[in-house]
C-alpha positions as CSV (number, residue, x, y, z in Angstrom):
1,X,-7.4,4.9,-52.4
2,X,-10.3,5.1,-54.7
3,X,-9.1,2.7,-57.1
4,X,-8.7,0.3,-53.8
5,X,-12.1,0.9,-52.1
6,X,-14.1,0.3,-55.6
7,X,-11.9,-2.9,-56.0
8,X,-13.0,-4.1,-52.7
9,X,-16.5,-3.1,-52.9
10,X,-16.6,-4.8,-56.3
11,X,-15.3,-8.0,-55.2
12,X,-17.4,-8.3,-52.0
13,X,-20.4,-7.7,-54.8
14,X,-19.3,-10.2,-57.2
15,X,-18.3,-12.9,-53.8
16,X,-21.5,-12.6,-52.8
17,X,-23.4,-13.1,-56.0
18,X,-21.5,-16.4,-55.9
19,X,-21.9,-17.2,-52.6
20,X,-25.2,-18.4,-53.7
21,X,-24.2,-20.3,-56.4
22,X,-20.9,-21.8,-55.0
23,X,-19.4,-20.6,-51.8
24,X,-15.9,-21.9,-52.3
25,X,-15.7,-19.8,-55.2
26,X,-16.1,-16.7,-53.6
27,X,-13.8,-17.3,-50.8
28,X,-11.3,-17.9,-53.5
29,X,-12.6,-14.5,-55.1
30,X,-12.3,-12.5,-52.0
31,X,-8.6,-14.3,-51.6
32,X,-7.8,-12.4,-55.7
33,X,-9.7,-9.2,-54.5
34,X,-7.2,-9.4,-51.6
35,X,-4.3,-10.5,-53.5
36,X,-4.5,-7.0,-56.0
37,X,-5.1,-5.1,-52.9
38,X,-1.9,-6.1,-51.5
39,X,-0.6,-5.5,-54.9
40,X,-1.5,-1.8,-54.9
41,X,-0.5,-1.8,-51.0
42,X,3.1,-2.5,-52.2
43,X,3.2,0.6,-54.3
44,X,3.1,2.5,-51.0
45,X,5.3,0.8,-49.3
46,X,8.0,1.8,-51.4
47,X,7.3,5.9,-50.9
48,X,7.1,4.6,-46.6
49,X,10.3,3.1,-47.0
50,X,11.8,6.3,-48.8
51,X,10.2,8.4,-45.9
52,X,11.9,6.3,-42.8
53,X,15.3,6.5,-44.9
54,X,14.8,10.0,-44.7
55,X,14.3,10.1,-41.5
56,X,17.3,8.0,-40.5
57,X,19.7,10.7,-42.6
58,X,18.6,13.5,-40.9
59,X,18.4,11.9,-37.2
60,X,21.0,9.9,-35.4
61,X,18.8,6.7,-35.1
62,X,20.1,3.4,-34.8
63,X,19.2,1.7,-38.0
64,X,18.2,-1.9,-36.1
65,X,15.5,0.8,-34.9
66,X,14.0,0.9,-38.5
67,X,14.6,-2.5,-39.6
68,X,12.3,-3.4,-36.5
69,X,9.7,-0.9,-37.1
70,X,8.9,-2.0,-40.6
71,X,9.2,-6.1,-39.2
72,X,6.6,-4.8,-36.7
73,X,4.4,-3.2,-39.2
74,X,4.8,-6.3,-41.7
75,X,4.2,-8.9,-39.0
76,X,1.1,-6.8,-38.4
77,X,-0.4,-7.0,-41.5
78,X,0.6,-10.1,-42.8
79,X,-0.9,-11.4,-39.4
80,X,-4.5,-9.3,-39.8
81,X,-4.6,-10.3,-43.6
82,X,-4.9,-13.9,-43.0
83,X,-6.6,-13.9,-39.8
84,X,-9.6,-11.5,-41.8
85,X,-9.2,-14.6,-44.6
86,X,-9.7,-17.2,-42.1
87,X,-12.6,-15.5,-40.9
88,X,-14.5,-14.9,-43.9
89,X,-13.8,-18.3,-44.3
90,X,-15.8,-19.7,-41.0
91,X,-12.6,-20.4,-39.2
92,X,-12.5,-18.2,-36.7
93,X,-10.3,-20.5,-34.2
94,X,-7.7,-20.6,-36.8
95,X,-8.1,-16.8,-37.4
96,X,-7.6,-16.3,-33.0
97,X,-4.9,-18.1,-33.1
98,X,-2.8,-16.3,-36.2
99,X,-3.8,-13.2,-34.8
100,X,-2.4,-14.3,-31.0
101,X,0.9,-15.6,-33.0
102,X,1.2,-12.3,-34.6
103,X,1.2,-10.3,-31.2
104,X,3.8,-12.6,-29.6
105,X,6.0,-12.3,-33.2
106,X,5.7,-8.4,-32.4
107,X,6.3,-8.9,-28.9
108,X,9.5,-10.8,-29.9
109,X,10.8,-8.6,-32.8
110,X,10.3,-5.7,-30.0
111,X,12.2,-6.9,-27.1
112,X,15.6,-5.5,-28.3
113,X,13.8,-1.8,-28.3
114,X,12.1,-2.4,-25.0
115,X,15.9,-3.3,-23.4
116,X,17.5,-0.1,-24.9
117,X,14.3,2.0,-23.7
118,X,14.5,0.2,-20.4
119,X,18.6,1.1,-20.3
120,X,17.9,4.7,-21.3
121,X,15.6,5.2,-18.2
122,X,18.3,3.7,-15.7
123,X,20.7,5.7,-17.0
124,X,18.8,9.2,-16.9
125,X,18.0,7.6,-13.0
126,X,21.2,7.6,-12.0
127,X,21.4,3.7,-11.9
């Protein structure tokens, strides 16, 4: 977390240094910053992914659950990662409107989950 914090503070520095000299260059500096981030970000992913797997053996879950939970989580922050891009860009229309496509996408992904919550609840009513 270190190593990711420095390299973020380091390139928000260094972007605005040339922001003075040339903004389009340090949008496109903040867009490598971000870039490595995600890089490192991956690294994790792969120890999250080990833990839900765990999970999944030792509890009877249905395994569309999990597929559904990581979509959610990827939809989430592939949608936050370009709206925050858009808006250090000056576009923050375009960044509103990524971030409303993102919550419909998860809204989408989740219906399935809602239907089989919704099911559980009639059947512990009686219905």
């Amino acid at each position: 977390m270190v190593r990711v914090a420095l390299l973020g503070i380091a390139g928000v520095l260094l972007a605005l240094q040339m922001k003075s000299l040339k903004s389009e260059y340090s949008i496109y500096l903040c867009l490598g910053v971000s870039v490595l981030i995600f890089w490192y970000m991956t690294e994790q992913l792969g120890v999250i992914l080990e833990g839900l797997e765990a999970i999944q053996d030792s509890l009877p879950l249905n395994a569309g659950y999990i597929r559904t939970l990581i979509k959610i989580v990827g939809i989430t922050y592939i949608a936050e990662f370009a709206s925050d891009l858009c808006k250090d860009a000056g576009y923050q229309a375009v960044a509103g409107q990524i971030q409303m496509f993102g919550k419909l996408s998860v809204l989408a992904v989740s219906i399935p989950i809602l239907t089989a919550l919704l099911d559980t609840v009639r059947t512990f009513l009686g219905g």
